[in-house]
PQR file of N, CA, C, O and H, with PARSE charges and radii, in Angstrom:
ATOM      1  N   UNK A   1      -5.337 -10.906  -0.038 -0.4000 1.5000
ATOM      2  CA  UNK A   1      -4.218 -10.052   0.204 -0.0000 2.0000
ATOM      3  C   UNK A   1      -3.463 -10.616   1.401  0.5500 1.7000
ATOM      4  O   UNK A   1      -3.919 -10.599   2.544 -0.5500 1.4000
ATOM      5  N   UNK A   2      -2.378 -11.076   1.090 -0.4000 1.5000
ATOM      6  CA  UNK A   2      -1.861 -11.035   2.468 -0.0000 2.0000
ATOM      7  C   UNK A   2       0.085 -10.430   2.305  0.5500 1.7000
ATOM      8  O   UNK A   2       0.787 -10.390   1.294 -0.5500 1.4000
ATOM      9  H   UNK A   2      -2.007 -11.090   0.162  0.4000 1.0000
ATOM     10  N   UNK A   3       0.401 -10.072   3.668 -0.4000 1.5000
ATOM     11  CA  UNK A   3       1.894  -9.538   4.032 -0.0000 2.0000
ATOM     12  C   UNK A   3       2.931 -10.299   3.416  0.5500 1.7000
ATOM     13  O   UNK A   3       2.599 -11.477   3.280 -0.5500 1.4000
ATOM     14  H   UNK A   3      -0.170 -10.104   4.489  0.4000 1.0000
ATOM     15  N   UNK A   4       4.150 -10.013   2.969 -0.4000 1.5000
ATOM     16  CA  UNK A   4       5.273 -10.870   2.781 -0.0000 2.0000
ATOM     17  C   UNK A   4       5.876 -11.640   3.769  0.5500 1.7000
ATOM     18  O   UNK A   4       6.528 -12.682   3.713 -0.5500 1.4000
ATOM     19  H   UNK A   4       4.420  -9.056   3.080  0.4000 1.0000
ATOM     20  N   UNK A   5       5.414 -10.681   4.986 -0.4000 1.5000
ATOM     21  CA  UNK A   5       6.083 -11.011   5.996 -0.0000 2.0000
ATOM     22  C   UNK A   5       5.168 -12.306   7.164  0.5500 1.7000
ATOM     23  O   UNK A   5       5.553 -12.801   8.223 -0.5500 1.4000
ATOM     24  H   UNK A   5       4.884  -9.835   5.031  0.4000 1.0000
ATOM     25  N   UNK A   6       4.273 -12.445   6.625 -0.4000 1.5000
ATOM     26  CA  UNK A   6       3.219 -13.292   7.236 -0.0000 2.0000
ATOM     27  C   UNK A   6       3.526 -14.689   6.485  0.5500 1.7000
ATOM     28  O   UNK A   6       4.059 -14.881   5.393 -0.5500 1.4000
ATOM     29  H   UNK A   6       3.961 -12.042   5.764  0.4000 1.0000
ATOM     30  N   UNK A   7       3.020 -15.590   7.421 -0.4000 1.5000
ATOM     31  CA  UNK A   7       2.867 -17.035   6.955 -0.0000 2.0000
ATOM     32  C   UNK A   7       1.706 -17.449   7.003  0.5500 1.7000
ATOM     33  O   UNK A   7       1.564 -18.644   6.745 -0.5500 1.4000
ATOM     34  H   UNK A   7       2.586 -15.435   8.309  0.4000 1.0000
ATOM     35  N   UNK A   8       0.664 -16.766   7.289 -0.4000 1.5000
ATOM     36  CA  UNK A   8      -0.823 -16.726   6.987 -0.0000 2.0000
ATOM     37  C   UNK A   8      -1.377 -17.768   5.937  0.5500 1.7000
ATOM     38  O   UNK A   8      -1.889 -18.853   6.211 -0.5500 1.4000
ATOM     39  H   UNK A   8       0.779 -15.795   7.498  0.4000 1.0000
ATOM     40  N   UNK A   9      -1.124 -17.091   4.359 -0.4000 1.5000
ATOM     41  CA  UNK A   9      -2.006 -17.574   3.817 -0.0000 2.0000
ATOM     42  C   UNK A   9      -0.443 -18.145   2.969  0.5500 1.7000
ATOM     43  O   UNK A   9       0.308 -17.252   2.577 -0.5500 1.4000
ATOM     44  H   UNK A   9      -0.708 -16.209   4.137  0.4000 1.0000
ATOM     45  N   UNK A  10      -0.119 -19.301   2.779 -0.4000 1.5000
ATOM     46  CA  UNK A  10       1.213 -19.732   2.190 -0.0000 2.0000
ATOM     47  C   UNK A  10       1.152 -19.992   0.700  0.5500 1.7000
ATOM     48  O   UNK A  10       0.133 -20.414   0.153 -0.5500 1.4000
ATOM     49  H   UNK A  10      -0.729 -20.027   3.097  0.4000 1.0000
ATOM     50  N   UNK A  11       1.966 -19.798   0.241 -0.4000 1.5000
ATOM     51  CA  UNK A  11       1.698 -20.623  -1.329 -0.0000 2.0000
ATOM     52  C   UNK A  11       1.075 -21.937  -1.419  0.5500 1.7000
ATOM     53  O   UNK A  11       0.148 -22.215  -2.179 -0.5500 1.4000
ATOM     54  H   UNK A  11       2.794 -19.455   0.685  0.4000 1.0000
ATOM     55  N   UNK A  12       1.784 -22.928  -0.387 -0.4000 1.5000
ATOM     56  CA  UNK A  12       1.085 -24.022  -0.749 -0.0000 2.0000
ATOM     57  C   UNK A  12       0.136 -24.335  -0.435  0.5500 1.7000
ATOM     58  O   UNK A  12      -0.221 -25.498  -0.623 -0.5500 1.4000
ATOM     59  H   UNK A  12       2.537 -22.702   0.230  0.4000 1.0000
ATOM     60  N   UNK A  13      -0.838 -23.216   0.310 -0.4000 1.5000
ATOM     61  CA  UNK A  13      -2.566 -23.388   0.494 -0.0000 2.0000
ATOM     62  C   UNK A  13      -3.228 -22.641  -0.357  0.5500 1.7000
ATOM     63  O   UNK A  13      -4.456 -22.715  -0.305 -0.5500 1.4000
ATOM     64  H   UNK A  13      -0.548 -22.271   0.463  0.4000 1.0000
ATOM     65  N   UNK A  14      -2.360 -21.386  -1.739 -0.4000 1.5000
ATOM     66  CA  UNK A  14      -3.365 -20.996  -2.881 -0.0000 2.0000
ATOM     67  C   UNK A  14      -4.147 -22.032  -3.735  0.5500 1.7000
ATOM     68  O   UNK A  14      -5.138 -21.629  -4.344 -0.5500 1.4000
ATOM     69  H   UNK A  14      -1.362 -21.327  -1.781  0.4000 1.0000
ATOM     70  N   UNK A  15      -3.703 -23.599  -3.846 -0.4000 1.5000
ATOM     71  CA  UNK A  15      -4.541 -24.109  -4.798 -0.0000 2.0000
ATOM     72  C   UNK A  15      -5.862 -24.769  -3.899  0.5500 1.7000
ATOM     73  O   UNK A  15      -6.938 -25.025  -4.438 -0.5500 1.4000
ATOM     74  H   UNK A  15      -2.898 -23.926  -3.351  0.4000 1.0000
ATOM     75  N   UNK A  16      -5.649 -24.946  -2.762 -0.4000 1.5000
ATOM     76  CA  UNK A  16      -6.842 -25.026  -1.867 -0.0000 2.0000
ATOM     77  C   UNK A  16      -7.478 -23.690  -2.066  0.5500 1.7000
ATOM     78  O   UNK A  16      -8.674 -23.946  -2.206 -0.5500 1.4000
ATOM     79  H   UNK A  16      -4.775 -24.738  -2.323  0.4000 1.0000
ATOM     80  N   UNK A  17      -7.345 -22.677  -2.134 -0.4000 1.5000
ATOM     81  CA  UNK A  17      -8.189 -21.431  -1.902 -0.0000 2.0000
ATOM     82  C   UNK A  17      -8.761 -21.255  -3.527  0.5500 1.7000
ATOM     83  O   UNK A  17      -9.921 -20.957  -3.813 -0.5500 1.4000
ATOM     84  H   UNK A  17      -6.374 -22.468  -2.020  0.4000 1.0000
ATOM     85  N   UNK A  18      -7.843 -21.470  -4.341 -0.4000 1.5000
ATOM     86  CA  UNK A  18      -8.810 -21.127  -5.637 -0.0000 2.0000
ATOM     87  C   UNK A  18      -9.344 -22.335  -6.289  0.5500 1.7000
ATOM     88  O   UNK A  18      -9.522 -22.305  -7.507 -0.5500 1.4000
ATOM     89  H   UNK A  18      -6.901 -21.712  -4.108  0.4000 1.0000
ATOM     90  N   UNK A  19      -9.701 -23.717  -5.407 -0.4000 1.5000
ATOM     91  CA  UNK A  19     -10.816 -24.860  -5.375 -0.0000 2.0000
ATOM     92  C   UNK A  19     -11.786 -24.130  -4.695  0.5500 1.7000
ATOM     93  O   UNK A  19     -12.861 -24.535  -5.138 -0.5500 1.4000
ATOM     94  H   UNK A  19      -9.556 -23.741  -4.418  0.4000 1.0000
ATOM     95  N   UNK A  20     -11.984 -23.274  -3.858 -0.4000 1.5000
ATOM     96  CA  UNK A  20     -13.757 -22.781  -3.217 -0.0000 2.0000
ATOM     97  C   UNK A  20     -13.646 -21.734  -4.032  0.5500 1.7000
ATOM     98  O   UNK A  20     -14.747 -21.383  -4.455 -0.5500 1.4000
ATOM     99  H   UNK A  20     -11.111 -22.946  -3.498  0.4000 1.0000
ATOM    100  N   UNK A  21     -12.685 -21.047  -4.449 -0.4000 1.5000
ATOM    101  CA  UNK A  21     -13.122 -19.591  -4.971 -0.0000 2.0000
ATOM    102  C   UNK A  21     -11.998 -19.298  -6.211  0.5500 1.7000
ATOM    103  O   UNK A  21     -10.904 -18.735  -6.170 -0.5500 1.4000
ATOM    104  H   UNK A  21     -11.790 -21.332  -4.106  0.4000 1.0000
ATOM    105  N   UNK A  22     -12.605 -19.809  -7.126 -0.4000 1.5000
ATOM    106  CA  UNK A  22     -12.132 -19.934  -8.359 -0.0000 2.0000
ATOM    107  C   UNK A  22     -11.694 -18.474  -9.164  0.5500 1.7000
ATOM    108  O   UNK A  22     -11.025 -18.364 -10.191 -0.5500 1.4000
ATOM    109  H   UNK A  22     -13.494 -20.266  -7.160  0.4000 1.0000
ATOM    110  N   UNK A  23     -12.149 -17.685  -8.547 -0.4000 1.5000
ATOM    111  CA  UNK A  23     -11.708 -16.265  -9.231 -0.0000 2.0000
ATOM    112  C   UNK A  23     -11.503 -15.087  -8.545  0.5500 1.7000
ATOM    113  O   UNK A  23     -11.770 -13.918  -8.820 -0.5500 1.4000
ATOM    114  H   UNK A  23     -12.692 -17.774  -7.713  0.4000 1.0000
ATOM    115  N   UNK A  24     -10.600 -16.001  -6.919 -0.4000 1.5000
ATOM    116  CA  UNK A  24     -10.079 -15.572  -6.066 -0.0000 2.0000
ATOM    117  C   UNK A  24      -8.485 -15.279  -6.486  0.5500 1.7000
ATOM    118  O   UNK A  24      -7.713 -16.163  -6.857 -0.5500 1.4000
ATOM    119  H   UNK A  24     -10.384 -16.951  -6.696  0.4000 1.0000
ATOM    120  N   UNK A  25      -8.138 -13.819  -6.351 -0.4000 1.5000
ATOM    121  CA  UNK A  25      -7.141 -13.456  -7.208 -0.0000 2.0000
ATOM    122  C   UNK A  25      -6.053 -12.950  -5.529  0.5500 1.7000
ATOM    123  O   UNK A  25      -6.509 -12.378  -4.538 -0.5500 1.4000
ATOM    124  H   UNK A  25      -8.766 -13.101  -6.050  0.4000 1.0000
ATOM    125  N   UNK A  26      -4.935 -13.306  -5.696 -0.4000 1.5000
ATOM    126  CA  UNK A  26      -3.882 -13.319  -4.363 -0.0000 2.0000
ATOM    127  C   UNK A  26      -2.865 -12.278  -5.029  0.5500 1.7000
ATOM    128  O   UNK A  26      -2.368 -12.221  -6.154 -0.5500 1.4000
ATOM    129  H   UNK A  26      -4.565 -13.770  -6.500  0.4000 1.0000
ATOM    130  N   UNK A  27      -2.734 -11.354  -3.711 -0.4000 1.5000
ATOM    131  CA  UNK A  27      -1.658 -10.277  -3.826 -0.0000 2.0000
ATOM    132  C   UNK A  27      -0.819  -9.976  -2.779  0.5500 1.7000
ATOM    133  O   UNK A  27      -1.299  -9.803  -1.659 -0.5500 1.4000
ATOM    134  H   UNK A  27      -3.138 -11.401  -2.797  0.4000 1.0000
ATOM    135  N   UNK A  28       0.447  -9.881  -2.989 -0.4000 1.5000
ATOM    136  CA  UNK A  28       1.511  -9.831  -1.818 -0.0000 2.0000
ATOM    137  C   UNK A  28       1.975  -8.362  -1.339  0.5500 1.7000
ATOM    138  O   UNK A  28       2.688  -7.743  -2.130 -0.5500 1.4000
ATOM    139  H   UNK A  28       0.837 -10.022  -3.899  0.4000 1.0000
ATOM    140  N   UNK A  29       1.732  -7.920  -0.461 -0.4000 1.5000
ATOM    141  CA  UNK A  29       2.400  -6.692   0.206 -0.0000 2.0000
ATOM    142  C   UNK A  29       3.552  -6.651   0.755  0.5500 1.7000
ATOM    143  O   UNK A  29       3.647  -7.279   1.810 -0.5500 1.4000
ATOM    144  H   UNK A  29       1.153  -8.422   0.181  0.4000 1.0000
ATOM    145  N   UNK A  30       4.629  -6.014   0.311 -0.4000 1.5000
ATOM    146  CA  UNK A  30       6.088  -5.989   0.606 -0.0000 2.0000
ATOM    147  C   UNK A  30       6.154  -5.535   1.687  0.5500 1.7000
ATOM    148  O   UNK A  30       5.408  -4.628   2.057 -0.5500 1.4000
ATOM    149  H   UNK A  30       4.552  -5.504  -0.546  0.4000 1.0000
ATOM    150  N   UNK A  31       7.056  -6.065   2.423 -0.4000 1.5000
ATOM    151  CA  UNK A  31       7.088  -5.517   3.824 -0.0000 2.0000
ATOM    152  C   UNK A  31       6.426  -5.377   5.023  0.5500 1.7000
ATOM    153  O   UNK A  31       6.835  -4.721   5.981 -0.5500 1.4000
ATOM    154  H   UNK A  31       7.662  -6.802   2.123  0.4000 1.0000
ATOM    155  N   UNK A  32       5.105  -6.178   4.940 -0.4000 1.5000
ATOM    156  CA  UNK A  32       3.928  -5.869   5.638 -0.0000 2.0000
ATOM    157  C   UNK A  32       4.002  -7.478   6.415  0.5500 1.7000
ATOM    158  O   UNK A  32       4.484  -8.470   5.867 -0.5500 1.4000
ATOM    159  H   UNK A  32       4.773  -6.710   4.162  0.4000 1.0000
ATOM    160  N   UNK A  33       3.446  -7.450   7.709 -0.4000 1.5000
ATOM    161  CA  UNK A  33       2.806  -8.813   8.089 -0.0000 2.0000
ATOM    162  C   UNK A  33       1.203  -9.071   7.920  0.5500 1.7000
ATOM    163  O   UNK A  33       0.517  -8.345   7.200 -0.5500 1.4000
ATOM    164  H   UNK A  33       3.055  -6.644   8.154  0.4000 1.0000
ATOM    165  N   UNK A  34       0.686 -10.141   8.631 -0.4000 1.5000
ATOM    166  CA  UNK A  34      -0.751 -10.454   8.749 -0.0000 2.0000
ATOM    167  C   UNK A  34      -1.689  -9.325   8.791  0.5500 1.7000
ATOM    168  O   UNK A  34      -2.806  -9.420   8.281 -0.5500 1.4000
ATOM    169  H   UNK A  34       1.243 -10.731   9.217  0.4000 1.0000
ATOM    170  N   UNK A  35      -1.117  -7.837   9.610 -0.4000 1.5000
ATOM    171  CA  UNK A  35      -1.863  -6.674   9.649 -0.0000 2.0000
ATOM    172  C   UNK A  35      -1.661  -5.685   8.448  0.5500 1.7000
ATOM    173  O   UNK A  35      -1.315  -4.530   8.696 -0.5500 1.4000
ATOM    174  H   UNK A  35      -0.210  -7.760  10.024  0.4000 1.0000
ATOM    175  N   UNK A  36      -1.904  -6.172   6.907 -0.4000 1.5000
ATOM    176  CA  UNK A  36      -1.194  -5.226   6.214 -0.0000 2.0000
ATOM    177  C   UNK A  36      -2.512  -4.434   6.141  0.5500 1.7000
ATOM    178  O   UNK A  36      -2.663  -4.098   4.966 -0.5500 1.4000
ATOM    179  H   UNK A  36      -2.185  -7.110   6.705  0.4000 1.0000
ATOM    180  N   UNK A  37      -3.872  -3.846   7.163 -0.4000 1.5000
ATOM    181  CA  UNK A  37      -4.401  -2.532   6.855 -0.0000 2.0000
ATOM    182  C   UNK A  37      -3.289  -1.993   7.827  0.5500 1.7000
ATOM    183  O   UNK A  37      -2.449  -1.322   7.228 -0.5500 1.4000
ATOM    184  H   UNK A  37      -3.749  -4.118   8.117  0.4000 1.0000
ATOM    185  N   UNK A  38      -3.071  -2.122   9.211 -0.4000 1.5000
ATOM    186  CA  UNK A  38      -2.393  -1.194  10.229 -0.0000 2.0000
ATOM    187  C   UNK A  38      -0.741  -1.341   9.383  0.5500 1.7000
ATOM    188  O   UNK A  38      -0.073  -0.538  10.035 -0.5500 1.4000
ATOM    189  H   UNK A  38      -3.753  -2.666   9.698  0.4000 1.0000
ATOM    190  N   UNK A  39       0.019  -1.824   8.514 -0.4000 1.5000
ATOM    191  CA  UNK A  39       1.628  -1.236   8.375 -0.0000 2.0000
ATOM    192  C   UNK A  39       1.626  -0.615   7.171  0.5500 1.7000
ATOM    193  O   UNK A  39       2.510   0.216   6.965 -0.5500 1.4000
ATOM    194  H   UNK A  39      -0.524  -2.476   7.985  0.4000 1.0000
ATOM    195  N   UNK A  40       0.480  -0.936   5.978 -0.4000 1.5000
ATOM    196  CA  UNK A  40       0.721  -0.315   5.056 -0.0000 2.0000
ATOM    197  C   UNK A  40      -0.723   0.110   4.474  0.5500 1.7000
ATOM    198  O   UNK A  40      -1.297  -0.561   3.616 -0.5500 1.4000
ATOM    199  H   UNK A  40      -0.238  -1.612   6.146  0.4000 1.0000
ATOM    200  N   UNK A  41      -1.315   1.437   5.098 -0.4000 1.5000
ATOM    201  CA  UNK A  41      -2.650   1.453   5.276 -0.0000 2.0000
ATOM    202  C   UNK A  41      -2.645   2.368   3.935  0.5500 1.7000
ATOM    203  O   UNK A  41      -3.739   2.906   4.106 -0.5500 1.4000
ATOM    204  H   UNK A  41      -0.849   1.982   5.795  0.4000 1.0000
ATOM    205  N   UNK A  42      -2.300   2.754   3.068 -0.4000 1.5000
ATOM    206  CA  UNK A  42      -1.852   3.520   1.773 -0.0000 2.0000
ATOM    207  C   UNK A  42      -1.777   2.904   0.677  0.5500 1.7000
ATOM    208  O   UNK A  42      -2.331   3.306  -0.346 -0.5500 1.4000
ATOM    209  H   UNK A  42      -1.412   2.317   2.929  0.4000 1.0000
ATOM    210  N   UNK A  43      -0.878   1.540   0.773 -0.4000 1.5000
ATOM    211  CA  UNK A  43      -1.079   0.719  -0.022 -0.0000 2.0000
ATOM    212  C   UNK A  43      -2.377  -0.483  -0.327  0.5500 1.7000
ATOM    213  O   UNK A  43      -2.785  -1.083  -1.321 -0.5500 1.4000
ATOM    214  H   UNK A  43      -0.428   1.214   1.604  0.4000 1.0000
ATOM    215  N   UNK A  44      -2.683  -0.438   0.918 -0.4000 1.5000
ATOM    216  CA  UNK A  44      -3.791  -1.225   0.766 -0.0000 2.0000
ATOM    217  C   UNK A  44      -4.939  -0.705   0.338  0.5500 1.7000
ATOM    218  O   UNK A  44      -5.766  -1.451  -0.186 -0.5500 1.4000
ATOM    219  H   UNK A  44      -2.351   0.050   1.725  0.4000 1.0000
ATOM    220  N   UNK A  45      -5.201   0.728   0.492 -0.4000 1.5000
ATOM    221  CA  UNK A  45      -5.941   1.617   0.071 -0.0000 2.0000
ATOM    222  C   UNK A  45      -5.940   1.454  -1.660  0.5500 1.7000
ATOM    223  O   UNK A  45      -6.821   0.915  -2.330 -0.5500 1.4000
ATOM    224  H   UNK A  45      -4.530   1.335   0.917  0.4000 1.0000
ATOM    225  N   UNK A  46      -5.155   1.847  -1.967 -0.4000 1.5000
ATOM    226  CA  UNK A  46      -4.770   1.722  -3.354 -0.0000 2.0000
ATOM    227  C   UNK A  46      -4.902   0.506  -4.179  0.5500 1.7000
ATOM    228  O   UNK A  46      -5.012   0.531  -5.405 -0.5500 1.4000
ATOM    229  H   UNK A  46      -4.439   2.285  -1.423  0.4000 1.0000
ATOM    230  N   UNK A  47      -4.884  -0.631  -3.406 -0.4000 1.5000
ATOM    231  CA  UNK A  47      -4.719  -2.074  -4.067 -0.0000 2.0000
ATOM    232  C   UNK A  47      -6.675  -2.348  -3.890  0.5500 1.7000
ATOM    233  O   UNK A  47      -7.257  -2.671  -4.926 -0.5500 1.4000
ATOM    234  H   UNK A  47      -4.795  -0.652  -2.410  0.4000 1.0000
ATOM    235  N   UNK A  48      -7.358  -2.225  -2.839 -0.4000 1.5000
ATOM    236  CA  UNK A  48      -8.895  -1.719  -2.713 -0.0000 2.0000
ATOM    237  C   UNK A  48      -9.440  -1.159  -3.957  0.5500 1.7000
ATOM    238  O   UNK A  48     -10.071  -1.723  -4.850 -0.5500 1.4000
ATOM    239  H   UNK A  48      -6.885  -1.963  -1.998  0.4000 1.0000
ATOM    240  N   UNK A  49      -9.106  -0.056  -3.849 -0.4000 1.5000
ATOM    241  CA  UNK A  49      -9.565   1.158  -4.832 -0.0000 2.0000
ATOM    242  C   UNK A  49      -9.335   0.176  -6.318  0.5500 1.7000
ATOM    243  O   UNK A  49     -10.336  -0.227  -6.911 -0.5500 1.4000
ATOM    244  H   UNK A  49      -8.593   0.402  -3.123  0.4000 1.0000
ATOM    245  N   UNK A  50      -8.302  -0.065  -6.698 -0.4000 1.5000
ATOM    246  CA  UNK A  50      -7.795  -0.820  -7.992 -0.0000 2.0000
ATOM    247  C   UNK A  50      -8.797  -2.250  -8.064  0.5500 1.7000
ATOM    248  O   UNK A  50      -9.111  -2.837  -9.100 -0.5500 1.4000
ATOM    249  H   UNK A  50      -7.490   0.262  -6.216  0.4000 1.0000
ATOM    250  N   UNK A  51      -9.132  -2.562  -6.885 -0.4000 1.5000
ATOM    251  CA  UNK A  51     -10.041  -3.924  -6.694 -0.0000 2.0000
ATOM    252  C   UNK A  51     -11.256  -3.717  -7.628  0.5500 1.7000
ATOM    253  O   UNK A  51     -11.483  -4.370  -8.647 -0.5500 1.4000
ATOM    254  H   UNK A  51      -8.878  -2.085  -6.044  0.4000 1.0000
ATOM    255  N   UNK A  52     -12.160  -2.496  -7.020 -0.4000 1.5000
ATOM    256  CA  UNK A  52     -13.627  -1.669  -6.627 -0.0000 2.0000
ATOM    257  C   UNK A  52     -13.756  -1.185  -8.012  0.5500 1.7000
ATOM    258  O   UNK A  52     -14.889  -0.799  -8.299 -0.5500 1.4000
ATOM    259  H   UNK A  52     -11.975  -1.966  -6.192  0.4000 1.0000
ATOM    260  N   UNK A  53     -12.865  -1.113  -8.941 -0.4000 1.5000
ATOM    261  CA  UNK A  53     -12.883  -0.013  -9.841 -0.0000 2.0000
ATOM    262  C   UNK A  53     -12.748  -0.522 -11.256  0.5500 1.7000
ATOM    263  O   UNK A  53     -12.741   0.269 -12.199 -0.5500 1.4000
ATOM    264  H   UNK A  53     -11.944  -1.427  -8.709  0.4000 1.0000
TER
END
């Protein structure tokens, strides 16, 4: 998971990330930076829950 607003985890380091973890699945939070539990603690809740379930 990472923020829209973050440069954290970039596109061009997803094919490095799904070489160690192949069924490592990436999701973008609108509006959010690097802290998307503290800006969008509702949505992330929800995107969790949808994970777990």
């Amino acid at each position: 998971m990472r923020g829209s607003k973050s440069d954290y985890i970039r596109d061009i380091d997803w094919p490095g990330v799904l070489e160690l973890f192949p069924r490592a699945q990436l999701v973008t939070v609108a509006g959010a930076g690097h802290w998307v539990h503290a800006e969008r603690p509702g949505e992330l809740e929800g995107l969790v829950r949808g994970f777990l379930s």
